[in-house]
C-alpha positions in Angstrom: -9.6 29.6 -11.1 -7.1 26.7 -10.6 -6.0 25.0 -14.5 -6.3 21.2 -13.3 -5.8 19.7 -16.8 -2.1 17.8 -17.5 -0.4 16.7 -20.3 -0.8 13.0 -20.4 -2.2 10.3 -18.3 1.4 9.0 -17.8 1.9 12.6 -15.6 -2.1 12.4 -14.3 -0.8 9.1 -12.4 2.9 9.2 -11.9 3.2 10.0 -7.7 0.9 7.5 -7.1 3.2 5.4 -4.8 3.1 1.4 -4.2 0.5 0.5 -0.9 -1.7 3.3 -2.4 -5.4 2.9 -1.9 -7.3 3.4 -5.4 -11.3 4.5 -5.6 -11.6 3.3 -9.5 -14.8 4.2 -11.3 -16.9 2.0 -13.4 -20.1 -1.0 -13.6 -18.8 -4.0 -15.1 -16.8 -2.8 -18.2 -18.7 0.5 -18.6 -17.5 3.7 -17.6 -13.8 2.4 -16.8 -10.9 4.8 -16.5 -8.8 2.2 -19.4 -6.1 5.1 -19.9 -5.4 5.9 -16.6 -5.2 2.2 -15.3 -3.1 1.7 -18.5 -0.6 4.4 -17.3 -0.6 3.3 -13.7 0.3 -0.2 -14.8 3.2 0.8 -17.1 4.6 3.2 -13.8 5.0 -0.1 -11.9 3.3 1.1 -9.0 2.6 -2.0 -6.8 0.8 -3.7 -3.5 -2.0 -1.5 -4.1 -5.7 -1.3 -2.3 -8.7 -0.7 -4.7 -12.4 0.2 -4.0 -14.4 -1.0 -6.9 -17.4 -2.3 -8.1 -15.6 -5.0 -9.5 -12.1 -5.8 -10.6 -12.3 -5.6 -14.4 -11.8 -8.8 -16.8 -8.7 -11.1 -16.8 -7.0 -8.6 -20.1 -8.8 -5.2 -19.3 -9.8 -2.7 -16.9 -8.4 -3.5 -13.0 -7.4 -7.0 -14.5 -4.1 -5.9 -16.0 -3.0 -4.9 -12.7 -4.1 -7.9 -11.3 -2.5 -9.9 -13.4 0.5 -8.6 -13.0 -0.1 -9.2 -8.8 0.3 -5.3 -8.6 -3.3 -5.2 -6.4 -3.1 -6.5 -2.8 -6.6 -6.0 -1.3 -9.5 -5.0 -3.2 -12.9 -4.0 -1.7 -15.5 -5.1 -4.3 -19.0 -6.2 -4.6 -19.0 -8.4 -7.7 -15.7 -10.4 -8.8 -17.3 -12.7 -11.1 -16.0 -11.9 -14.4 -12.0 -12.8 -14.0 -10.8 -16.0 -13.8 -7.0 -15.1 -12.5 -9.2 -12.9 -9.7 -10.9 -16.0 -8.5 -7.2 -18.1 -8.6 -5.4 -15.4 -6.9 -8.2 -15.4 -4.0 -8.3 -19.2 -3.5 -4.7 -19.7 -3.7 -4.8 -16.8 -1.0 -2.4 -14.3 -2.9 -5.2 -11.1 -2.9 -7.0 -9.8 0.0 -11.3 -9.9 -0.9 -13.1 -7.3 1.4 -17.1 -8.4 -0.3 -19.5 -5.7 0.5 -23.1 -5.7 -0.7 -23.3 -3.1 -3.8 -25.4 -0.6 -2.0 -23.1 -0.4 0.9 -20.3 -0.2 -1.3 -22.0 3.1 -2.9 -22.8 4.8 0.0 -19.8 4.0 2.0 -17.9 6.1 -1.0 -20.9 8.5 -0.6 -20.4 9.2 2.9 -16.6 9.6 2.2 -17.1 12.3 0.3 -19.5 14.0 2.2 -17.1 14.2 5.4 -20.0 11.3 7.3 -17.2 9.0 8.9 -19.6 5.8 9.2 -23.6 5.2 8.6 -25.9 2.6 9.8 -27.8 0.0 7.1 -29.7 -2.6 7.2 -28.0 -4.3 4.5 -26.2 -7.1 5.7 -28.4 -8.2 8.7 -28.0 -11.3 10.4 -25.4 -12.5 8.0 -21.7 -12.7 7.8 -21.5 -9.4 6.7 -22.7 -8.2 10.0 -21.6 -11.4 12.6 -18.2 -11.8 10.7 -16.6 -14.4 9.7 -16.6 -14.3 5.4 -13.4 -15.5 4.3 -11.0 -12.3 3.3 -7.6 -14.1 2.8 -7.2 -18.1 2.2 -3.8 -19.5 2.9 -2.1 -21.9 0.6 -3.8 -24.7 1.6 -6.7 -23.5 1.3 -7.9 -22.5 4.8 -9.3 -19.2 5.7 -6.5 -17.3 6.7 -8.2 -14.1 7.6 -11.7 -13.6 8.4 -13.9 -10.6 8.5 -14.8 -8.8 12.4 -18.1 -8.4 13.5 -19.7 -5.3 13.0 -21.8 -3.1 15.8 -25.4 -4.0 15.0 -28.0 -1.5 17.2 -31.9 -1.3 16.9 -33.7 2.0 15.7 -37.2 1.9 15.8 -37.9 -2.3 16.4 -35.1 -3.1 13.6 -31.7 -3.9 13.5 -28.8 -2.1 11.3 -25.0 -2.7 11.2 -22.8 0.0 11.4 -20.2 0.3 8.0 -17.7 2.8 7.9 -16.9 5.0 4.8 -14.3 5.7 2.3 -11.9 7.9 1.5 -9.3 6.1 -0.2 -5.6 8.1 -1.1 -6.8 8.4 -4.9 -9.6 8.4 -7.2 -9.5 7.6 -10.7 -12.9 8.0 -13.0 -14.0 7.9 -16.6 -16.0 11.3 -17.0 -17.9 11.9 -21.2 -16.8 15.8 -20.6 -14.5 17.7 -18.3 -13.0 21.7 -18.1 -9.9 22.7 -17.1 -11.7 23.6 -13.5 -12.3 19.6 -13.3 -16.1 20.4 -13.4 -17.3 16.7 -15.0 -20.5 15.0 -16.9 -20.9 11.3 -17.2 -22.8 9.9 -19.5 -26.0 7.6 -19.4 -24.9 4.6 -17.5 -21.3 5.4 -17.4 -22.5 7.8 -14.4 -23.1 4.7 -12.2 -19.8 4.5 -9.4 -17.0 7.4 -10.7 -19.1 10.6 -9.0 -18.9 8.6 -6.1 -15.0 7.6 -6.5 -14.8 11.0 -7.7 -15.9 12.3 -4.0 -14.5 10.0 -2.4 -11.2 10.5 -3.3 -8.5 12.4 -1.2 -7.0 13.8 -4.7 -9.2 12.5 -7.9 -8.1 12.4 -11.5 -10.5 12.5 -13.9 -10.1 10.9 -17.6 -12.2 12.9 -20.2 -13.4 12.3 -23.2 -13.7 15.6 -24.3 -12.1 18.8 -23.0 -13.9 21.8 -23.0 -12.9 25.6 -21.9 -14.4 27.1 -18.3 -17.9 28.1 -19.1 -18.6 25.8 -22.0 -20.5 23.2 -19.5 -24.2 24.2 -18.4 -24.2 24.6 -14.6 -27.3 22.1 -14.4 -25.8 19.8 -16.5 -22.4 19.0 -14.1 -22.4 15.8 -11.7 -19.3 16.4 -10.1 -18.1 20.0 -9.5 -14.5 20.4 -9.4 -14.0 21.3 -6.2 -13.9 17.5 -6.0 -11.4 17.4 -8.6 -7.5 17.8 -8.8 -6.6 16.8 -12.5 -8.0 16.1 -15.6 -6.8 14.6 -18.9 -7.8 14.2 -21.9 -8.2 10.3 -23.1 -10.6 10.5 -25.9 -13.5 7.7 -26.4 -10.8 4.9 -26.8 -12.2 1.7 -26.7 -15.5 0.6 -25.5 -16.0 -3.1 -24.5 -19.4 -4.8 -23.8 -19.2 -8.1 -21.4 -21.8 -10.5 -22.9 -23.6 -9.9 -26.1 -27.3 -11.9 -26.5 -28.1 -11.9 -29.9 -31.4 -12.9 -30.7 -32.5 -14.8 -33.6 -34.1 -13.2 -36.7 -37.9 -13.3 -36.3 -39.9 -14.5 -39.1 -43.4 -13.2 -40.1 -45.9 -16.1 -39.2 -47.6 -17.0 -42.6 -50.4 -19.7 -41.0 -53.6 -19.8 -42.7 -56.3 -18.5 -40.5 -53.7 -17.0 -37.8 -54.5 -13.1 -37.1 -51.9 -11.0 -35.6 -52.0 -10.5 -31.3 -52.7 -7.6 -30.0 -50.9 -6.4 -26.9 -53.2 -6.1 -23.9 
């Protein structure tokens, strides 16, 4: 069996040329591949394309390439967490391809799975399917570039657009354990889009939190098998952001004369 594991993250990433297309793992802030984005950004690697749920926060994640205008065109179903992603968009300096989140997932899906295009209902009747949602603004703020219409066709009495898969030049993912054969186990809700980058990807590197020797991972316990897989490093936890923290207030015993607790029906 193949050794897929590499020294650093710095070597995990360093042919990955400028006008690459990028399948980066992650929901929001969790489950991000930080030390490989982190190494990409310091190679200098520009005018890139990435597939992602989102496109990280103006200081972390996908934002650091961002904000260094390094990311031409993203493909993303939720940008609303960086301010520099919206001004970049208006002032009609990135490429937005929007694409309802369950599309998005399955059009990395069928990537992997060799299924060149699938038909959905998602998207129906509205500009994801008739065209038209603004992809690129000029600098006056005119739409610039629009999206096509898509080949809508009727199974069964309903409509369903047809949306073509994924396979983008790279993958990068955030994966709890790895081995040296690139077999991989996310954790919890850190699982949510990097198996499906992880396919998806034409070669996929995989950031681990821990290494462990061929063997050491239960068969039934893998989500991605390697074969999927090309390299592997070992990152560590490093750090682990939360978006928005709701705190609520301390609650205090009610001490009423007469008042009996509730009971919960």
């Amino acid at each position: 069996m193949i050794d897929k594991t590499v020294a650093t993250a710095a070597d995990a990433v360093a042919d990955i040329p400028s006008g690459a297309s990028l399948a980066v793992g992650g929901f929001g802030l969790c489950g991000i591949p930080v030390a490989l984005i982190e190494a990409l950004h310091d190679q200098g690697a520009d005018q890139l394309e990435t597939v992602s749920n989102n496109c990280g926060v103006d200081d972390w994640g996908l934002g650091l390439l961002l904000a260094d205008h390094r990311i031409r065109r993203t493909v993303s179903s939720y940008v609303g967490e960086n301010k520099e992603f919206a001004r970049q968009y208006l002032a009609g300096e990135l490429e937005v391809v929007l694409t309802p989140q369950g599309t998005l997932a399955e059009k990395l899906r069928a990537g992997g799975a060799g299924i060149p295009a699938f038909y959905t209902s998602a998207g129906v009747g509205t500009q994801v399917s008739e065209g038209g949602l603004p992809q690129k603004y000029d600098a006056e703020g005119g739409v610039a570039q629009a999206s096509e219409p898509k080949e809508v066709r009727a199974f069964r009495g309903q409509d369903y657009v047809l949306e073509e898969s994924l396979t983008p030049d790279f993958a990068l993912v955030h994966a709890w354990k790895g081995d040296r054969h690139g077999n991989l186990v996310f954790h919890a809700s850190a699982m949510n889009f990097n198996p499906l980058c992880a396919m998806a990807g034409k070669v996929t590197i995989a950031e681990v939190e821990e290494l462990v020797e061929a063997g050491d991972l239960d068969a039934g316990e893998i989500h991605v098998p390697g074969i999927f897989v090309q390299r592997v490093v070992l990152a560590g936890p490093g750090e682990k952001r939360i978006e928005k923290k709701t705190v609520s207030a301390p609650r205090t015993a009610d001490t009423s004369a007469g008042t009996a607790p509730r009971k919960g029906l």
